[in-house]
C-alpha positions in Angstrom: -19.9 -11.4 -11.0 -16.2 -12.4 -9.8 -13.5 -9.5 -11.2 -10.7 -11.6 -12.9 -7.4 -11.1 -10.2 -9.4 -10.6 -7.3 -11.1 -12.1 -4.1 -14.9 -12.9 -4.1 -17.0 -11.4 -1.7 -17.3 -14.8 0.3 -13.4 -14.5 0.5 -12.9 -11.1 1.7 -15.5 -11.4 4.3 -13.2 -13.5 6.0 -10.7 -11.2 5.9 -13.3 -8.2 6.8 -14.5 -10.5 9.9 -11.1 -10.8 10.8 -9.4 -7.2 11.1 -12.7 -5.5 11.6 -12.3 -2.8 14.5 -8.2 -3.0 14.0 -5.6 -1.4 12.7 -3.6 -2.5 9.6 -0.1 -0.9 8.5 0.2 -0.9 5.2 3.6 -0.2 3.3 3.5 1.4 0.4 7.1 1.6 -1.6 8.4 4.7 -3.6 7.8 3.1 -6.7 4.0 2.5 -6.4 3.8 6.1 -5.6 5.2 7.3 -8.7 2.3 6.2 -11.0 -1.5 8.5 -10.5 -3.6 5.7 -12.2 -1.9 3.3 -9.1 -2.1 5.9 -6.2 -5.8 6.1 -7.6 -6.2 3.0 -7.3 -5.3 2.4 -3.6 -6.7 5.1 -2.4 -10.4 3.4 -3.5 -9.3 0.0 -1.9 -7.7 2.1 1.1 -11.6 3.9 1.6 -13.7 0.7 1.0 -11.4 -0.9 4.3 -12.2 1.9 6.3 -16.1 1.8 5.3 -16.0 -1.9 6.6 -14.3 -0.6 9.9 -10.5 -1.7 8.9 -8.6 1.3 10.2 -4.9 1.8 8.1 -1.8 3.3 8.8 0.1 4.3 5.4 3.8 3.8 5.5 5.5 5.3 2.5 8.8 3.4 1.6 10.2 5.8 -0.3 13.6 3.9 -1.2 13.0 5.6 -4.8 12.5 9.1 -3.7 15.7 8.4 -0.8 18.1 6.9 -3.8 17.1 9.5 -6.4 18.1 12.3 -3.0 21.2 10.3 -2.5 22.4 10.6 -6.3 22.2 14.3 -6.4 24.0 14.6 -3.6 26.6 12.4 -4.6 26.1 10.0 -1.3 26.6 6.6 -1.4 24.3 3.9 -0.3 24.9 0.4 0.7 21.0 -1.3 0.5 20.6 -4.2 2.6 17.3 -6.6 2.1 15.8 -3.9 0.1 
């Protein structure tokens, strides 16, 4: 059975063939990591890539947590491409 939004197995094997025994970054932004249900989430799809030998480096964003920092302290902040 094919989940609605997803890749098939045939499709991701590609993918698994491809970065299997390398190292992925993956960045995650501030906003993702305000929500449980979506940190839940990656963390399942974060294991199943290391269980088919895709290693991961999380980066965390963290423009949220950087702007909500800057507000309280009354700085300033000029964002440029994001």
């Amino acid at each position: 059975m094919i989940r609605e939004g997803g890749p098939s197995l045939f499709e991701a094997s590609k993918w698994i063939q491809t970065f299997r025994g390398k190292c992925i970054i993956i960045k995650l932004g501030g906003d993702l990591l305000t929500s449980p249900a979506i940190i839940k989430r990656l963390t399942k799809q974060i294991a199943v890539l290391s269980r088919v030998g895709i290693q991961s480096v999380i980066v965390h964003g963290a423009g949220v947590q950087v702007d909500l920092a800057c507000k309280e302290r009354g700085i300033e902040r000029d964002k440029v491409g994001g």
